[in-house]
ZAMIVEX-494198 format. One record per residue: x, y, z of N, C-alpha, C, O, CB in turn. Coordinates in steps of 0.05 Angstrom, whole numbers, padded with zeros to 5 digits, always signed. Glycine has a CB too. Layout:
# ZAMIVEX-494198
XYZXYZXYZXYZXYZ/...
This chain:
# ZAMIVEX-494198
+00002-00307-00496+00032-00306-00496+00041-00332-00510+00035-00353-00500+00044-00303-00468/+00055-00331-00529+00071-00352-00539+00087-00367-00528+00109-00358-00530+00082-00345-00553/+00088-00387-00516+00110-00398-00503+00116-00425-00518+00101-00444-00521+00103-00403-00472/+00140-00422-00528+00155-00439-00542+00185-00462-00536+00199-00463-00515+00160-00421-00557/+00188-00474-00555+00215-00490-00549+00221-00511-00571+00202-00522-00582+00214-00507-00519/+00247-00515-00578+00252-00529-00584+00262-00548-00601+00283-00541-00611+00245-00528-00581/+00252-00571-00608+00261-00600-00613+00284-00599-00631+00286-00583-00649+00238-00618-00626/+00299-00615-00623+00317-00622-00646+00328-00650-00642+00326-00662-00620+00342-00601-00648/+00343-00662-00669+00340-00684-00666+00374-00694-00668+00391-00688-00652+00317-00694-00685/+00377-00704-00683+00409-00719-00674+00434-00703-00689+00436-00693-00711+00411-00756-00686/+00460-00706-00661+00488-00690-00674+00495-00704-00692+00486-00726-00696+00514-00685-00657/+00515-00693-00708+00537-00700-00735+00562-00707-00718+00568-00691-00700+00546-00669-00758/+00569-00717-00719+00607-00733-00711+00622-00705-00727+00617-00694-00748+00621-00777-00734/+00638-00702-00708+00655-00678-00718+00669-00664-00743+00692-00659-00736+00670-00682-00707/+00667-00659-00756+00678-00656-00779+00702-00623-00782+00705-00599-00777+00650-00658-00799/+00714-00646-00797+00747-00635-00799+00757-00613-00816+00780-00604-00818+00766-00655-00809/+00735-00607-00829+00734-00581-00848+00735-00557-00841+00715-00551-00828+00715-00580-00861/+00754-00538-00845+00748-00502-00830+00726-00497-00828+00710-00509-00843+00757-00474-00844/+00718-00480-00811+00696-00468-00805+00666-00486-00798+00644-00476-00795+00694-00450-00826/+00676-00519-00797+00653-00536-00793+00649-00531-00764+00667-00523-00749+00656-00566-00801/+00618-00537-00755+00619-00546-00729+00612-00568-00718+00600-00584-00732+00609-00534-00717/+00616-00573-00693+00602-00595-00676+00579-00609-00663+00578-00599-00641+00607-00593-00665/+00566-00622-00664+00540-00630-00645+00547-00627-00625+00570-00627-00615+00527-00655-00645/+00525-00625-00615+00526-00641-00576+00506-00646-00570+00493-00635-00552+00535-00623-00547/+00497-00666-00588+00461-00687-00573+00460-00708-00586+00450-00729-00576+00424-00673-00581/+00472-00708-00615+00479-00741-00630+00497-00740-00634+00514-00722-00628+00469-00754-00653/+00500-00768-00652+00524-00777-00663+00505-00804-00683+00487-00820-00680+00553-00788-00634/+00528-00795-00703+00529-00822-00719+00546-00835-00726+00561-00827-00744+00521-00823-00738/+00553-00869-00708+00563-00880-00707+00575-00900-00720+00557-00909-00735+00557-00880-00697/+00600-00915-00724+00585-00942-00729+00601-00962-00710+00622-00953-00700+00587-00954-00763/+00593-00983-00704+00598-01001-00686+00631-01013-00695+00638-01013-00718+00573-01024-00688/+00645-01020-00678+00671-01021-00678+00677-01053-00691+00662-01071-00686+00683-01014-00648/+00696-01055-00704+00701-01079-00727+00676-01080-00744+00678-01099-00760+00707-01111-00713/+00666-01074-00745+00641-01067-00769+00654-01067-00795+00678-01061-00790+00625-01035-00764/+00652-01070-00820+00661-01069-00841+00648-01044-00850+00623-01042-00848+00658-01092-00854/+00663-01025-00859+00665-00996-00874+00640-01012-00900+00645-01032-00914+00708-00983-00887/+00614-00996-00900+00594-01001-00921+00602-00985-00949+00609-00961-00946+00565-00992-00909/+00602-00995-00972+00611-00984-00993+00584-00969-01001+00563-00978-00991+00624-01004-01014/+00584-00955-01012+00559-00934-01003+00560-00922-01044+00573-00936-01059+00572-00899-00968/+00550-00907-01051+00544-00903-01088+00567-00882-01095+00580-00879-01116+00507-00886-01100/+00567-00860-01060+00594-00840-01075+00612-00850-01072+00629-00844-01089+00602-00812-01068/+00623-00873-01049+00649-00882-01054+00656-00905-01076+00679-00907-01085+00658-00890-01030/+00641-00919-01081+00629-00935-01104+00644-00914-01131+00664-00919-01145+00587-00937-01102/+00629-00893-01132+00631-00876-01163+00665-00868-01157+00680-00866-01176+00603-00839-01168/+00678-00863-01128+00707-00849-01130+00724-00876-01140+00746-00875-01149+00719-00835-01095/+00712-00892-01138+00730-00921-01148+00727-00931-01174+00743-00946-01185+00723-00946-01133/+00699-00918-01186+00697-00929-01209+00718-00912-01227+00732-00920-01246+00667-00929-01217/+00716-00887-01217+00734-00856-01228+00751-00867-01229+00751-00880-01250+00740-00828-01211/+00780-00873-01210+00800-00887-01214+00812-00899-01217+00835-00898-01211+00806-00889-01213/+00793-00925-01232+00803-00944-01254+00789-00941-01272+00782-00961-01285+00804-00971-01249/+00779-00915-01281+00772-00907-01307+00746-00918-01321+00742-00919-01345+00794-00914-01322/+00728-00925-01302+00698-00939-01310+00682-00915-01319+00667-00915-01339+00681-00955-01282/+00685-00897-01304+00659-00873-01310+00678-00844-01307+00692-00837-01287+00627-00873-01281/+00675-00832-01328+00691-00807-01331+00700-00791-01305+00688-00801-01287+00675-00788-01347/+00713-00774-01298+00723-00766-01277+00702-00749-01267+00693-00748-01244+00748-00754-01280/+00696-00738-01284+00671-00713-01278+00644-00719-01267+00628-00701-01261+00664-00697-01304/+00638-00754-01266+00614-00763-01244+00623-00768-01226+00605-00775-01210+00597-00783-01247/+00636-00769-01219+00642-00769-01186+00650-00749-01172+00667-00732-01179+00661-00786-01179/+00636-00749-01148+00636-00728-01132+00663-00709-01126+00681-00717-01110+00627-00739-01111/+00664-00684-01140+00686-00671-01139+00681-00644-01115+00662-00640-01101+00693-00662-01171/+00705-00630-01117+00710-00609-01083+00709-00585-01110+00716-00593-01133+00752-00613-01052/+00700-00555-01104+00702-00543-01116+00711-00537-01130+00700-00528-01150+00700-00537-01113/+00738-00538-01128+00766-00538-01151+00764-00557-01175+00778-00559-01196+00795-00549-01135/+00744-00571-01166+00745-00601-01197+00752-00626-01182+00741-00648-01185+00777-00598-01227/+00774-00619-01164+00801-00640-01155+00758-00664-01149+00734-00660-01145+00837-00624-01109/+00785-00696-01155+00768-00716-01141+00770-00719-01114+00792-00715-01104+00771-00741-01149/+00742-00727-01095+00746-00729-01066+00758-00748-01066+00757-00765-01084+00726-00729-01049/+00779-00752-01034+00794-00779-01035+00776-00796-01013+00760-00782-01001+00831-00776-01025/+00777-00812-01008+00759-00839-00997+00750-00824-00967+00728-00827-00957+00782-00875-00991/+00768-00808-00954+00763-00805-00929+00748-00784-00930+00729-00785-00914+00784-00804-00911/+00750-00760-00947+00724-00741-00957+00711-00753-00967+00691-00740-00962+00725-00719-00974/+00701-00777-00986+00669-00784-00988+00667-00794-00971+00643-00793-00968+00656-00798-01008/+00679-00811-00946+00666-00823-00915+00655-00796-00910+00631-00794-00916+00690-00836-00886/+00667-00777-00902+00653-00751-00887+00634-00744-00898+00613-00738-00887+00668-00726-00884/+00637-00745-00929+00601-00734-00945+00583-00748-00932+00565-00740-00917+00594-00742-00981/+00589-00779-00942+00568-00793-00935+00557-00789-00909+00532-00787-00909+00575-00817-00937/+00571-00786-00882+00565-00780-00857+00549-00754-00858+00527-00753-00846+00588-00779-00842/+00559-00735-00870+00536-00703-00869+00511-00705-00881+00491-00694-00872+00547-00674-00885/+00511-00719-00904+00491-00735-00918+00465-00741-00903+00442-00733-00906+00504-00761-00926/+00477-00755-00886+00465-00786-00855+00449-00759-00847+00425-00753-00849+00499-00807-00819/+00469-00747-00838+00459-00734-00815+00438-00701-00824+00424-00686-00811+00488-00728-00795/+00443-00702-00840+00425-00669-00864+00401-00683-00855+00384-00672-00842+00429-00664-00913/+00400-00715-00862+00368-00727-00875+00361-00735-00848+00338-00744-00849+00366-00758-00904/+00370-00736-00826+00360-00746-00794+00347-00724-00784+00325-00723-00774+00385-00755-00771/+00366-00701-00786+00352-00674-00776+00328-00667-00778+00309-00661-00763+00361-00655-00786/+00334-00668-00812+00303-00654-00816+00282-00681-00819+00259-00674-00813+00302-00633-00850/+00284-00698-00823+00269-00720-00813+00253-00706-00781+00230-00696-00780+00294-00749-00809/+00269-00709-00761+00274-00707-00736+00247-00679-00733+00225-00680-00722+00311-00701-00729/+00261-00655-00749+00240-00628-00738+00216-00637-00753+00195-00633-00742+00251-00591-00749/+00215-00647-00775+00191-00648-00791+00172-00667-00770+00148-00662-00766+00197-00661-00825/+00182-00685-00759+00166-00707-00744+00145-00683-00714+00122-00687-00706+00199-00738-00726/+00161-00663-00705+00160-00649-00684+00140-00629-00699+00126-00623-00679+00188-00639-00671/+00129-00615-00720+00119-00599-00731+00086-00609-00740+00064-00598-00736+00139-00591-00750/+00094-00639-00755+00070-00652-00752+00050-00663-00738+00026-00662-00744+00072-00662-00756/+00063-00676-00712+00053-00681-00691+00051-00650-00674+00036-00653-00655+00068-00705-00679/+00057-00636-00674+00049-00607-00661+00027-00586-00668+00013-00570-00656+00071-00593-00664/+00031-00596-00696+00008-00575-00707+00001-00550-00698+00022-00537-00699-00015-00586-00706/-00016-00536-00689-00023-00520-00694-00003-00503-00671-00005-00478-00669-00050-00522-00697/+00012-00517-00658+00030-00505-00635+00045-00510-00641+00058-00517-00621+00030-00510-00610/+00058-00511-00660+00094-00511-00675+00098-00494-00696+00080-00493-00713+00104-00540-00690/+00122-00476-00700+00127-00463-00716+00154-00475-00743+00164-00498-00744+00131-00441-00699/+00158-00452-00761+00179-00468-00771+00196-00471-00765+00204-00456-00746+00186-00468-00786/+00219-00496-00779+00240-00505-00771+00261-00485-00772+00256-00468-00789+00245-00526-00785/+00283-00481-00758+00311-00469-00772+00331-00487-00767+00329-00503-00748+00322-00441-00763/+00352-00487-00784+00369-00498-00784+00395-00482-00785+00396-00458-00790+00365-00512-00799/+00424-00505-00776+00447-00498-00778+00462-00512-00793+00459-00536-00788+00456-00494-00758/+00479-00505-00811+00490-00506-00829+00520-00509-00836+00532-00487-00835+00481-00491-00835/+00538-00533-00844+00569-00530-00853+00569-00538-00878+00550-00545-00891+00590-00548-00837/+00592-00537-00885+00588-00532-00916+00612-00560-00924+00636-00560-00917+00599-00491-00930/+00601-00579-00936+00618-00601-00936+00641-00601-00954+00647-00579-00963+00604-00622-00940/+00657-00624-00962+00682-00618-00974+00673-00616-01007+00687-00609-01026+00706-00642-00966/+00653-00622-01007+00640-00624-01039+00629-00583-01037+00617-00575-01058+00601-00658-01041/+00632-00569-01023+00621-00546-01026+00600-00544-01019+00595-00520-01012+00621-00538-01046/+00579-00562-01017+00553-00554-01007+00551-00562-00982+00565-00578-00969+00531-00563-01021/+00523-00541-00974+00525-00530-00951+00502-00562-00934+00484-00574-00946+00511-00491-00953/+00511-00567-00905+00492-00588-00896+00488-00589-00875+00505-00583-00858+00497-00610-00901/+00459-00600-00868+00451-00593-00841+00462-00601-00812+00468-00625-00811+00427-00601-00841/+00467-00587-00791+00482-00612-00776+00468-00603-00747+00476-00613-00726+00523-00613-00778/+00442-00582-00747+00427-00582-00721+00403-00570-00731+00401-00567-00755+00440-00566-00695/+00384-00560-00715+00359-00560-00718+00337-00554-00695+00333-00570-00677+00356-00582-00729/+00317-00523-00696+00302-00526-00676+00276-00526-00687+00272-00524-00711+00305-00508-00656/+00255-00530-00666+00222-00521-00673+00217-00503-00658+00233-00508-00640+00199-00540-00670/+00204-00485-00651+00189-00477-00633+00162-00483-00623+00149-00498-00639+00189-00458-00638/+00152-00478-00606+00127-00497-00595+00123-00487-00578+00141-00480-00563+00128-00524-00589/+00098-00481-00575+00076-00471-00558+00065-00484-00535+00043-00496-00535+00056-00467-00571/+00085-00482-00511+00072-00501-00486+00066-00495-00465+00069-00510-00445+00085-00518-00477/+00054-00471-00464+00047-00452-00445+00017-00461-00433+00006-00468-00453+00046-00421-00459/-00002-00466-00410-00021-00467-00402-00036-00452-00420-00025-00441-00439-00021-00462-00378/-00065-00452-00414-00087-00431-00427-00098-00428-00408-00110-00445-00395-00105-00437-00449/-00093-00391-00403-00102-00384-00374-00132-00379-00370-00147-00362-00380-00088-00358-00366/-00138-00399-00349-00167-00396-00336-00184-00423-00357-00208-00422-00364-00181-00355-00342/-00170-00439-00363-00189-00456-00375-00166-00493-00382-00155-00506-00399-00203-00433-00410/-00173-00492-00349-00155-00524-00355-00158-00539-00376-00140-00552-00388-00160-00546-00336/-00199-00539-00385-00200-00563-00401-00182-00561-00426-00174-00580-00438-00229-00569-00409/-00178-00539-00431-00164-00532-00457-00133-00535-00452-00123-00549-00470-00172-00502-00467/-00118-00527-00437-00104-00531-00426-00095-00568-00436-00080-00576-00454-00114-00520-00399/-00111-00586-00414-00108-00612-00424-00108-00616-00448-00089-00631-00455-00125-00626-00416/-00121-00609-00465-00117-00618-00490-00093-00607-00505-00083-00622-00523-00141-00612-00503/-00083-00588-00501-00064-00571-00517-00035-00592-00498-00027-00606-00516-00068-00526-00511/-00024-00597-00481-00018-00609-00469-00009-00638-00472+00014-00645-00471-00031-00604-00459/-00032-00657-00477-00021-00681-00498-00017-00678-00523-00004-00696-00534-00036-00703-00499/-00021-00665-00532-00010-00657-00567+00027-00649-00563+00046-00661-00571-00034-00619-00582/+00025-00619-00544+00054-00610-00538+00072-00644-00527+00093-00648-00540+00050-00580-00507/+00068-00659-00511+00080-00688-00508+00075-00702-00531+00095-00715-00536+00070-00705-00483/+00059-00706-00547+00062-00720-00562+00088-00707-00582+00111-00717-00581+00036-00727-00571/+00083-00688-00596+00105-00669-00610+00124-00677-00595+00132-00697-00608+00103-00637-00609/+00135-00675-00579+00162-00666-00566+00177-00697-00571+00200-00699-00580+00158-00653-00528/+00163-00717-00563+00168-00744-00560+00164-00759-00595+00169-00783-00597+00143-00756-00534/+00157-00744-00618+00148-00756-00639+00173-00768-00656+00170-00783-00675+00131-00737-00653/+00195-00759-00648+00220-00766-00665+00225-00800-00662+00219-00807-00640+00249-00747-00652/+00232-00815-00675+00244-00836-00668+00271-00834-00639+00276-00852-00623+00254-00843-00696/+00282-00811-00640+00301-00811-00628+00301-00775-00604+00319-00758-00604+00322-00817-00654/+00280-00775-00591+00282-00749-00575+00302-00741-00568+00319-00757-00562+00269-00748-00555/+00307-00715-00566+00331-00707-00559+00327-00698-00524+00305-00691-00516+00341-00682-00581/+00349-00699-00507+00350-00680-00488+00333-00667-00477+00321-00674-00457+00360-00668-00493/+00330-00637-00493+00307-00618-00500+00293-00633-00500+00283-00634-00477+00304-00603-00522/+00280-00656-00522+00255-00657-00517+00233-00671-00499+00209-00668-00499+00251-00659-00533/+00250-00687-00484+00246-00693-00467+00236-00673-00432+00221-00678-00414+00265-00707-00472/+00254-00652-00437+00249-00632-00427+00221-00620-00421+00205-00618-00403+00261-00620-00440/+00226-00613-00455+00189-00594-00458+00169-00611-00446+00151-00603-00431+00173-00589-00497/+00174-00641-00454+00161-00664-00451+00157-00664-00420+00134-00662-00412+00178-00689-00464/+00171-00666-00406+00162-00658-00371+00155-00635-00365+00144-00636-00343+00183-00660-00350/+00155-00613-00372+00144-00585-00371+00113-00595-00370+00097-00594-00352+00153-00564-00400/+00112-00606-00400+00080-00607-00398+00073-00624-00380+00058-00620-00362+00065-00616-00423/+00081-00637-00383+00060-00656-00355+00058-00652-00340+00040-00662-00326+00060-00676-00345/+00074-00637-00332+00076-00617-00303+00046-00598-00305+00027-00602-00290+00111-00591-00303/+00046-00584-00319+00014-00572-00342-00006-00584-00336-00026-00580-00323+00013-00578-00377/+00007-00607-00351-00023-00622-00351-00041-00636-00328-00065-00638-00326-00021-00644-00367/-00014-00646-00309-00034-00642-00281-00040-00633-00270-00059-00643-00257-00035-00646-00267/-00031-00606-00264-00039-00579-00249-00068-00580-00270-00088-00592-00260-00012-00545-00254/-00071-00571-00292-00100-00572-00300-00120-00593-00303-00144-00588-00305-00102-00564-00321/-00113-00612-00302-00125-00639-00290-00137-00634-00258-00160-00635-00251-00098-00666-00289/-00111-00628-00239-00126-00628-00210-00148-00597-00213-00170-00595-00203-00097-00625-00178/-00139-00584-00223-00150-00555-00226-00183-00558-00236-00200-00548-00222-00129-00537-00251/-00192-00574-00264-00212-00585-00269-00230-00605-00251-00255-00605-00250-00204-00594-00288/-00208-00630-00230-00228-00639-00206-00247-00619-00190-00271-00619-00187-00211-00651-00185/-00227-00604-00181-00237-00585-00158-00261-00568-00173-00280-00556-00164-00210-00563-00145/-00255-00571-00194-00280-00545-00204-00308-00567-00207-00331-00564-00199-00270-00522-00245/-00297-00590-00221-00323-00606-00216-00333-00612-00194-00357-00617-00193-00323-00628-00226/-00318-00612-00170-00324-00621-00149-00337-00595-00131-00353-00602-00113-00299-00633-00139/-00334-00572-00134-00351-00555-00119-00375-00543-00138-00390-00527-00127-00333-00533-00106/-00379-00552-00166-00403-00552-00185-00418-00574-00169-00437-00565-00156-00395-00560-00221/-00413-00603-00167-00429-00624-00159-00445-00614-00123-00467-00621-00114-00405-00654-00160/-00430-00602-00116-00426-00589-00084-00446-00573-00085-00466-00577-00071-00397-00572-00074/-00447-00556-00098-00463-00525-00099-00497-00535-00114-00518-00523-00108-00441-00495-00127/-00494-00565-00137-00513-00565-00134-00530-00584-00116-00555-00581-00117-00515-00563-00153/-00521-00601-00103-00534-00616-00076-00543-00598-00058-00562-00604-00044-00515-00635-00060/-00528-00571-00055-00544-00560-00029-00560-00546-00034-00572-00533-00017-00532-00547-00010/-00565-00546-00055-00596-00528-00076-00613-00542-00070-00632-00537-00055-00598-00526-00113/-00606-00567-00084-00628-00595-00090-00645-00594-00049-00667-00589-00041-00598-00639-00102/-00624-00601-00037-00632-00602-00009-00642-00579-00003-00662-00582+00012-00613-00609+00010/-00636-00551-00008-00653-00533-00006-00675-00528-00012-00684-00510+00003-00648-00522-00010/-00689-00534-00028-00697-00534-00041-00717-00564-00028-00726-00557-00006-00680-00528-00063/-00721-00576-00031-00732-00595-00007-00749-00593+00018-00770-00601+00026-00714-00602+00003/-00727-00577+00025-00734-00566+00063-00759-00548+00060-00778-00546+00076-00704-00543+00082/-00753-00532+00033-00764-00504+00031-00790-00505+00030-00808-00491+00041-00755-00488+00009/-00793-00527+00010-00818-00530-00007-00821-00520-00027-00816-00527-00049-00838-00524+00002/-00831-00501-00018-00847-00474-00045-00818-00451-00048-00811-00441-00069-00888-00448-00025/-00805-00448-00023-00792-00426-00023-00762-00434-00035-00749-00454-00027-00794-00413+00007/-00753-00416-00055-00730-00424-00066-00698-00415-00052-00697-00401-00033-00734-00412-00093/-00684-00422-00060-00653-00417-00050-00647-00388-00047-00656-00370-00060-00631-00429-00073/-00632-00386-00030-00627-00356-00031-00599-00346-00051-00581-00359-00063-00621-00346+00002/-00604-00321-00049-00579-00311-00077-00560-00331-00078-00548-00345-00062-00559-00280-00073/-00560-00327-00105-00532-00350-00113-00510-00331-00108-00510-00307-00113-00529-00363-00151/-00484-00349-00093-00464-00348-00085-00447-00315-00108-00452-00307-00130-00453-00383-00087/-00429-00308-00091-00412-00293-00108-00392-00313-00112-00390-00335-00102-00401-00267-00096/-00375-00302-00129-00355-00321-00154-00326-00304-00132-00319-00281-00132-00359-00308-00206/-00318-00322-00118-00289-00308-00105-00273-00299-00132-00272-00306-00156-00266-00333-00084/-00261-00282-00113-00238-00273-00143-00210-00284-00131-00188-00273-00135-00233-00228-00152/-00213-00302-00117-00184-00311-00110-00177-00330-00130-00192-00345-00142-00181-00324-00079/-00156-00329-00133-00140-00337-00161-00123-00370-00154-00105-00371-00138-00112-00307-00170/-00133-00394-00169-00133-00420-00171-00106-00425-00167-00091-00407-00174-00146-00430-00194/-00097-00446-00158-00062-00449-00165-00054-00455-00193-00032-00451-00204-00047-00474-00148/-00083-00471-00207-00083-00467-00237-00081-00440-00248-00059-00445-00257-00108-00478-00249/-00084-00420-00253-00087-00391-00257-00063-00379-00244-00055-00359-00256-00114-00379-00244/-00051-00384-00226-00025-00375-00218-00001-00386-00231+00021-00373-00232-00023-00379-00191/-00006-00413-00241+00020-00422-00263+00010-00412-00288+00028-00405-00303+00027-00458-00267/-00009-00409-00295-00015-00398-00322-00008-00370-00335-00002-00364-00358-00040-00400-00322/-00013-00353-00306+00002-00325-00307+00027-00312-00314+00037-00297-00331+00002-00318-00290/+00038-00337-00276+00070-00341-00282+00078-00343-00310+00088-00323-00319+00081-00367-00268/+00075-00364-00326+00084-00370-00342+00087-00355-00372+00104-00354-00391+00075-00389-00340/+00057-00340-00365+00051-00319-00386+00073-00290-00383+00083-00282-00403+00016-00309-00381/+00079-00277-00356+00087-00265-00345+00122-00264-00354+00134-00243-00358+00077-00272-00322/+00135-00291-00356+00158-00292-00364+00164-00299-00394+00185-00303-00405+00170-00308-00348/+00134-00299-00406+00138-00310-00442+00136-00332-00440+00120-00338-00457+00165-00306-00460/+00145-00357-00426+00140-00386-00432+00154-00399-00452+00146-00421-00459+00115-00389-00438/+00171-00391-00461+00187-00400-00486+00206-00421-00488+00227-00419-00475+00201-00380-00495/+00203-00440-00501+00227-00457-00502+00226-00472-00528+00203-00473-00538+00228-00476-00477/+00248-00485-00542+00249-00489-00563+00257-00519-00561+00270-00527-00541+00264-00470-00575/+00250-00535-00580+00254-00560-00584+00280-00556-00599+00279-00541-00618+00231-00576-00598/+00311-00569-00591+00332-00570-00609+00351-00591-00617+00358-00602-00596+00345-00555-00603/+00359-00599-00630+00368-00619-00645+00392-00612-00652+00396-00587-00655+00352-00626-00664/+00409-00625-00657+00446-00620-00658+00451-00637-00670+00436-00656-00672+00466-00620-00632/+00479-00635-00686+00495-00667-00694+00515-00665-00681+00532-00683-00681+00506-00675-00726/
């Protein structure tokens, strides 16, 4: 069963354009009395209107018209935040490997006409592997490492990120106990085996079919799909 989720990495600050939408997990800020950074498109809207570089390099809105200073602040900001996103899922896909799927994204369309990213999920595979902790463990720190790989985790991923570990110790204690009645079963051979002399152990044990509390979250989990998605917002 696939069980998935996820990651996404930082919201967009609101933007004022029809039909744009909102984050709700980042923001990009800037610190208050901070001096406004002159940046290359607001740079080129200034060079435009004192006549340095033809009108037609600088960043125009579909109509032709030039953007005015407070539409290239907002470019620049969707800009920020297009290249954090996918920064953000790509970091979650790498470190996930073979338990991450592809990215999707969501999309507004800025005052320049094109379209820009402003959220973002992965999906990811963080489901137990039923009947076999050791594997389990391993699939487990990979799913935390993924989830946690962003510079900046979101929410979510922090989430998935306790899911697993929740996982990973259930198959951790799940793996003691099994070493521990392997080490068990074979001392009372060895001592049997001793006493006996010549004469060997009697039939080896039947295998209970009662079902591990490891194997009961593994089911559960299989049972409801296990799915959750890593997501990311501006």
């Amino acid at each position: 069963m696939f069980s998935s989720t996820v990651i996404s990495p930082v919201n967009p600050p609101s933007v004022s354009t029809a039909g744009s939408k909102t984050s709700e997990t980042s923001q990009v800020t800037r610190e208050p009395g901070a001096p406004e950074r002159m940046n290359d498109t607001t740079s080129a809207a200034h060079e435009a209107a004192n006549g340095k570089v033809a009108k037609g390099d600088a960043p125009q809105k579909p109509n032709g018209e030039t953007l005015t200073e407070q539409e290239l602040r907002q470019l620049d900001r969707m800009k920020a935040i297009d290249r954090e996103v996918r920064q953000h899922e790509l970091a979650h896909q790498i470190a996930g490997g073979q338990y991450t799927g592809g990215a999707s994204y969501e999309y507004v369309r800025g005052p320049d006409g094109e379209r820009y990213v402003v959220a973002g999920q992965v999906p990811i595979d963080y489901g137990p592997v039923p009947g076999d902790p050791r594997a389990t463990i391993g699939k487990m720190q990979q799913v935390i490492s993924a989830a946690l790989a962003p510079a900046d985790p979101s929410p979510k991923d922090h989430q998935v990120a306790a899911s697993a570990r929740q996982y990973l110790l259930t198959a951790q204690l799940e793996l003691a106990q099994l070493s521990r009645q392997q080490h068990g079963d074979t001392a009372a051979t060895s001592q049997q085996d001793e006493g006996d002399g010549t004469q060997k152990s009697s039939s080896p044990r039947a295998a209970t079919p009662e079902l591990s509390q490891y194997d009961i979250v593994a089911k559960a989990i299989e049972a409801t799909g296990g799915i959750a998605r890593l997501h990311s917002e501006a």
